[in-house]
N, C-alpha and C positions, 0 to 999 in steps of 0.2 A: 802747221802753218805758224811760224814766227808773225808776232806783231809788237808794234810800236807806237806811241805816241808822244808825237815832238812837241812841246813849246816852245814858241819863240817868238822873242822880240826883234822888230826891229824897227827902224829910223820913222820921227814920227809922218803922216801924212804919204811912206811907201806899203801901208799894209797890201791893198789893192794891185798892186802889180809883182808881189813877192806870191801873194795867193795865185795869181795867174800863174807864176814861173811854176810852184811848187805840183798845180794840177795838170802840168804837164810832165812829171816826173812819172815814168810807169809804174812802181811801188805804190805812189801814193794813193791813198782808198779815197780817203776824205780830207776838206782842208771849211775850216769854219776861220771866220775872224771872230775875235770875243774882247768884251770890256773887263777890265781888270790887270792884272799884273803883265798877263803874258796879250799879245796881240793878236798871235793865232796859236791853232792848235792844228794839229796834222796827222793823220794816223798812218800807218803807213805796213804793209803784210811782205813777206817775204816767207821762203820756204827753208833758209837757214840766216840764224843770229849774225854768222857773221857778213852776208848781203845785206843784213839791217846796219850793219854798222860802217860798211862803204857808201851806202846811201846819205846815212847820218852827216859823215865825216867828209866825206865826198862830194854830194851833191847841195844837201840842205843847207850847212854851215857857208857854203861858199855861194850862193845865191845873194846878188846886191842888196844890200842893205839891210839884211839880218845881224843881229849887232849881237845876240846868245840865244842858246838852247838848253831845254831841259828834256831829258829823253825817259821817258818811265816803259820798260819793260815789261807786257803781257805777262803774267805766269800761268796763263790758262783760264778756263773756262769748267763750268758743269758736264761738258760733253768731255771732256780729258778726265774720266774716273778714274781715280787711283786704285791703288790694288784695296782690295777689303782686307777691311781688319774688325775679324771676330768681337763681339759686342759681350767677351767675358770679364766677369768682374772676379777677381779674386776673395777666397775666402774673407782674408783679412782687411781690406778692403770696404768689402760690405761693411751697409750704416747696421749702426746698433739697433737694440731694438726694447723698449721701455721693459723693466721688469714687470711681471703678472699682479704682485703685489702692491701695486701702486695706483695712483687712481690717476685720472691724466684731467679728466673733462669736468669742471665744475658744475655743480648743481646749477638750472637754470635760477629757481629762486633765489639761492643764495647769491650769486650773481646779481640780482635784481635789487638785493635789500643792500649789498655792497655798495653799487650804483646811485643808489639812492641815500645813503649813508652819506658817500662821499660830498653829493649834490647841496646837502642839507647845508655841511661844513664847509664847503665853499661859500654859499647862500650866504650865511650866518656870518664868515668872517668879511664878504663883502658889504652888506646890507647890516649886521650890526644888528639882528632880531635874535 
């Protein structure tokens, strides 16, 4: 199932009777009015693109007082799974891995006397003790 949804403006003070015409369109799923750029918004399902796009051009653009549209095309949903693609990583690829001979994780103390170190010479350059 192809789907679609329209924005569109039009003339101010006809949203209400373009929303009427558009819910009588038999494509159209849904039809909201909204504040902001666009005036409404319209979704509209068909079982091929190119029905959505006589409908678009056909019906919707040409409805009184619709002054433009913006058309944003579905590209699917979680229930359209693509094919699988194996979860291999290549030799080369793969992350590195720290040499045996190295130490990685600091001592908690010394950590602590660093921390504190630090603290002193901040202390001292600010307060001047």
């Amino acid at each position: 199932m192809e789907k679609a949804y329209i924005l569109i403006n039009c003339e101010r003070g006809s949203e209400r009777p373009v929303i009427n015409q558009l819910k009588g369109l038999n494509d159209v799923k849904e039809v909201h009015g909204t504040f902001g750029i666009y005036d409404i918004i319209a979704k509209i399902e068909s079982s091929k693109q190119e029905t959505l796009k006589k409908i678009i051009s056909g019906q919707i653009r040409n409805i009184d007082h619709v002054t433009s549209t913006l058309t944003l095309i579905d590209i699917g949903s979680d229930d359209e799974k693509p094919d699988l693609i194996p979860d291999v990583i290549p030799e080369e690829k793969k992350p590195l891995e720290p040499p045996d001979d190295v130490e990685l994780e600091e001592d908690e103390d010394d950590f602590k006397q660093k921390k504190k170190k630090r603290y002193e010479s901040v202390y001292k350059k600010r307060y001047r003790e």
